[in-house]
C-alpha positions in Angstrom: -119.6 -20.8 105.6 -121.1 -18.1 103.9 -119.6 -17.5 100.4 -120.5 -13.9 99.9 -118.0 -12.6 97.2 -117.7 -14.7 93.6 -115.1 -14.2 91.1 -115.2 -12.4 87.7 -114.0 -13.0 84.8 -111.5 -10.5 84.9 -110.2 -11.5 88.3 -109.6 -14.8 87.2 -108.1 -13.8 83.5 -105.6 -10.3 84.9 -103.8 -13.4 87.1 -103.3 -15.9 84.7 -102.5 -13.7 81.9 -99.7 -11.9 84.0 -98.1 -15.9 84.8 -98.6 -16.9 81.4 -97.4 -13.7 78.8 -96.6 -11.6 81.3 -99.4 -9.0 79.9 -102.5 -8.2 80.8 -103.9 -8.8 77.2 -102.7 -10.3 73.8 -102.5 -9.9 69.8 -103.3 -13.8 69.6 -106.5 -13.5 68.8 -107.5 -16.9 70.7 -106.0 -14.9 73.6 -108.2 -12.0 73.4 -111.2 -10.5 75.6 -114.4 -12.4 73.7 -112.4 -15.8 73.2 -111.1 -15.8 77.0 -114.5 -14.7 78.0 -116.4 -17.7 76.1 -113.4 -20.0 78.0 -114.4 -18.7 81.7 -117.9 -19.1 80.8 -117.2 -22.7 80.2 -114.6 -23.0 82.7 -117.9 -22.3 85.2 -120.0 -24.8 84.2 -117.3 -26.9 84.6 -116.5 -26.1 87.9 -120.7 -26.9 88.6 -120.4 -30.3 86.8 -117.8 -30.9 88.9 -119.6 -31.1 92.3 -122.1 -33.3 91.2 -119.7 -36.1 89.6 -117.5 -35.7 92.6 -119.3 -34.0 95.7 -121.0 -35.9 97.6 -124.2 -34.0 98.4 -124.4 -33.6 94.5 -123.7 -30.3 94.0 -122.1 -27.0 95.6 -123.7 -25.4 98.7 -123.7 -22.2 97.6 -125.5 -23.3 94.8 -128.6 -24.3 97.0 -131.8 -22.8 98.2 -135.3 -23.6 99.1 -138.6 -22.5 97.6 -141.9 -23.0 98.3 -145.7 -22.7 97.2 -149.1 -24.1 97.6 -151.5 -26.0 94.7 -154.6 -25.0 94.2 -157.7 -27.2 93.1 -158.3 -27.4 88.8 -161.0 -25.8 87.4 -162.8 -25.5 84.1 -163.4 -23.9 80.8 -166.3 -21.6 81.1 -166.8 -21.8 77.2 -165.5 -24.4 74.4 -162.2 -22.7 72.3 -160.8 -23.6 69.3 -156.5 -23.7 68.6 -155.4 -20.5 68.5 -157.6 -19.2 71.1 -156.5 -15.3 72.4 -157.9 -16.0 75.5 -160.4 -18.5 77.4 -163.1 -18.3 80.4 -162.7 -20.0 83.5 -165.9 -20.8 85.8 -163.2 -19.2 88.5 -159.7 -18.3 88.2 -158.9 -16.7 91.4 -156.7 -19.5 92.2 -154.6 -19.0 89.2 -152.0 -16.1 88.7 -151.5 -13.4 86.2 -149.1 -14.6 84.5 -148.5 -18.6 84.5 -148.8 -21.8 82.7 -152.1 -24.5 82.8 -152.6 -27.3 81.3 -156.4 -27.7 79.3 -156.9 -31.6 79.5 -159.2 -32.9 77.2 -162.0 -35.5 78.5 -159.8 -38.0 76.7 -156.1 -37.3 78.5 -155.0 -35.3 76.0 -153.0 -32.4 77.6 -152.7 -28.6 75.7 -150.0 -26.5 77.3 -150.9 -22.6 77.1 -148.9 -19.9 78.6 -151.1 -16.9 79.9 -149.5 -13.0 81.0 -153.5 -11.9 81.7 -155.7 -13.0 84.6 -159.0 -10.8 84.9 -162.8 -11.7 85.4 -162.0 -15.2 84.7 -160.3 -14.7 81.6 -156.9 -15.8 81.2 -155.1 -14.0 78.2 -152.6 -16.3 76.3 -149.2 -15.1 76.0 -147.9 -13.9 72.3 -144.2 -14.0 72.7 -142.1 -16.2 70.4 -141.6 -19.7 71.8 -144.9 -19.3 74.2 -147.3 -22.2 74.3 -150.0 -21.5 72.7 -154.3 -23.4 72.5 -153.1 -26.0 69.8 -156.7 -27.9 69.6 -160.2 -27.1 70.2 -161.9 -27.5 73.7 -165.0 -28.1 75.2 -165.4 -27.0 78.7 -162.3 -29.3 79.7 -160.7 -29.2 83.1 -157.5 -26.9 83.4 -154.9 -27.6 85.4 -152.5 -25.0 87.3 -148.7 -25.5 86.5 -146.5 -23.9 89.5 -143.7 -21.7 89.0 -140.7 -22.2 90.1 -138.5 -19.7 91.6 -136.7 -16.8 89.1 -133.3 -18.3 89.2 -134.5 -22.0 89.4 -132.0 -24.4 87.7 -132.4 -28.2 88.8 -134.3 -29.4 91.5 -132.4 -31.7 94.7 -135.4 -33.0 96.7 -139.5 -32.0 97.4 -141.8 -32.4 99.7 -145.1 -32.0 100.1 -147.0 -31.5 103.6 -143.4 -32.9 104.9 -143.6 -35.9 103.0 -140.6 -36.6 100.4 -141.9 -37.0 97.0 -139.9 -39.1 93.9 -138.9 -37.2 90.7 -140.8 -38.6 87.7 -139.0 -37.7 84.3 -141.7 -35.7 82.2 -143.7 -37.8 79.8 -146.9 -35.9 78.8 -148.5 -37.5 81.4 -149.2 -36.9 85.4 -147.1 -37.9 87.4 -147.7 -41.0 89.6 -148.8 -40.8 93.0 -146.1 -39.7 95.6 -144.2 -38.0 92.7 -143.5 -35.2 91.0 -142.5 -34.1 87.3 -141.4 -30.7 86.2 -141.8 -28.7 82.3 -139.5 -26.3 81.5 -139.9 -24.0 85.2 -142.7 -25.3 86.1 -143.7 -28.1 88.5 -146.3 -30.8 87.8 -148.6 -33.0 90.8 -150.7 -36.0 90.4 -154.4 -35.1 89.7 -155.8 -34.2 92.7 -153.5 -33.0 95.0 -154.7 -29.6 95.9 -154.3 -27.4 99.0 -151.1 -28.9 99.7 -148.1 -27.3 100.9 -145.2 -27.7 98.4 -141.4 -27.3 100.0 -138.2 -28.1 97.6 -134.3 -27.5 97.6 -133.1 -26.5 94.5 -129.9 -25.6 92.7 -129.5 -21.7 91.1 -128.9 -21.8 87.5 -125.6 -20.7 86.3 -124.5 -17.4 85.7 -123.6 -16.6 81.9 -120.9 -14.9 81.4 -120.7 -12.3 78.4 -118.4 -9.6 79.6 -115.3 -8.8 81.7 -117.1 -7.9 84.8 -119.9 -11.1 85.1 -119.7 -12.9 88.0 -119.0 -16.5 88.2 -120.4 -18.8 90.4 -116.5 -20.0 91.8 -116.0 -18.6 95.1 -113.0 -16.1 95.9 -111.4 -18.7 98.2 -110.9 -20.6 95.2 -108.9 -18.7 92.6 -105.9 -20.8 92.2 -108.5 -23.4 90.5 -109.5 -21.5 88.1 -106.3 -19.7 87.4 -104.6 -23.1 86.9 -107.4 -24.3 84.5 -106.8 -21.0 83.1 -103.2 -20.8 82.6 -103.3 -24.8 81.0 -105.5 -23.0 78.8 -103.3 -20.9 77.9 -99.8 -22.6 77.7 -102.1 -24.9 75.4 -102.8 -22.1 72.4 -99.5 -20.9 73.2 -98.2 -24.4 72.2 -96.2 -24.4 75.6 -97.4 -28.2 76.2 -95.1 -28.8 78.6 -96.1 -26.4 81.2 -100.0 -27.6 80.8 -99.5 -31.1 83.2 -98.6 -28.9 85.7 -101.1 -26.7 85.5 -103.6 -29.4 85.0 -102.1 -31.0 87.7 -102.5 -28.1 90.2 -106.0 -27.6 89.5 -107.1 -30.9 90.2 -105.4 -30.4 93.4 -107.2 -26.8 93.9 -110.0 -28.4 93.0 -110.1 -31.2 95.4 -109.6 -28.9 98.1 -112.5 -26.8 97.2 -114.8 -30.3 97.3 -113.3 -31.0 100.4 -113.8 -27.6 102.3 -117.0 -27.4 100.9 -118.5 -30.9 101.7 -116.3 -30.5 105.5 -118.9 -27.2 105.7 -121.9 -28.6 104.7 -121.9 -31.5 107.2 -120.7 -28.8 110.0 -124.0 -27.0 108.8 -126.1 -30.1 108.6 -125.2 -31.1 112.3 -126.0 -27.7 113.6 -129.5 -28.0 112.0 -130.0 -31.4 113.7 
């Protein structure tokens, strides 16, 4: 199925307002627009948590998607650096893009993350905004190392291949990864030393939306308001003090929610047998 419309915050708070204090708003300050908006938010990710305790393809379809890209062969300084270098010389850096992360590995292992937003005549210009990685030690002509971006919305990734052949996830460790794995830093993916050319394929999960105002979009389908109402309204009998009413609520939800995991993981498999 495709799940084409996603909630907002308002659609889910106008509903569960109206069943809770019969108003569309409050004077409880707890009950108000940026408190109820920092609930939702929260009420998202756990929705996403969710599907990967209990789903058993580890996470909401929707959710998925597929990238892909291609590694290039490392090349070398042109010229030794020093830390806190604006910008180094490659012998080629046609393979590299404008703006990107490398690695400069010393002849000893040691490995300098820079980030670059300039790629022209071999010069890679390194990047200047706050939190960037910057040259952090001097340099002879060391090898350099492409780091591949992942895609824009990239949250977690599921599985990876590369030229068709699955590869194991290998937890970052200032290191390369082993053979037949993969690591990633930050949004970017690591290979073992020389495996260039190759044709890189993954399955990924989208990051979460953040929700900041009335009209941000969740990432909880349409089809299932009545979960996040219920979570919603337990939310609200709770400031309210009306703790009776929450195990119902609560109670409803769960049940909401296990129909969501159901439909969904019911869908997937449909899907996954009409690939086959």
């Amino acid at each position: 199925m495709n799940y084409a419309t996603f909630l907002n915050c308002q659609q889910i708070l106008t509903p569960a307002r109206g069943e809770a204090i019969s108003s569309s708003n409050s004077q409880v300050t707890s009950l108000q627009d940026t408190q109820m908006i920092e609930f939702i938010h929260s009420l998202n990710l756990d929705f996403i948590l969710a599907a990967h305790t209990q789903h058993h393809a580890k996470g909401w379809s929707w959710m998925k998607k597929t990238g892909n890209l291609k590694t290039v062969t490392h090349n070398s300084l042109a010229s030794a650096i020093s830390a806190g270098a604006t910008d180094f010389t490659l012998n080629d850096s046609s393979g590299f893009d404008t703006n990107g992360r490398v690695i400069i590995e010393t002849n000893r292992g040691a490995m300098d993350f820079v980030d670059h937003v300039g790629n022209a005549v071999n010069i890679l210009t390194t990047s200047t905004v706050s939190g960037a990685e910057v040259v952090s030690m001097d340099h002879a002509t060391d090898r350099v190392h492409k780091l591949y971006a992942a895609a824009s919305d990239f949250g977690r990734v599921h599985n990876l291949w590369v030229n068709n052949l699955p590869f194991g996830f290998d937890k970052f460790n200032m290191a390369f990864p082993r053979g037949r794995h993969f690591t990633t830093y930050g949004n970017y993916f690591m290979f073992p030393r020389g495996m260039y050319e190759a044709d890189i394929s993954y399955l990924y999960e989208k990051k979460h939306n953040d929700i900041t105002v009335m009209t941000s979009e969740t990432n909880i389908p349409r089809e299932f308001l009545r979960y996040a109402v219920q979570m919603t309204l337990a939310h609200l009998f709770m400031i309210r003090r009306k703790r009776a009413d929450m195990p119902t609520s609560m109670q409803l939800a769960a049940i909401e929610l296990e129909k969501a995991l159901l439909f969904d993981s019911t869908e997937s498999s449909s899907n996954l047998i009409r690939l086959r």
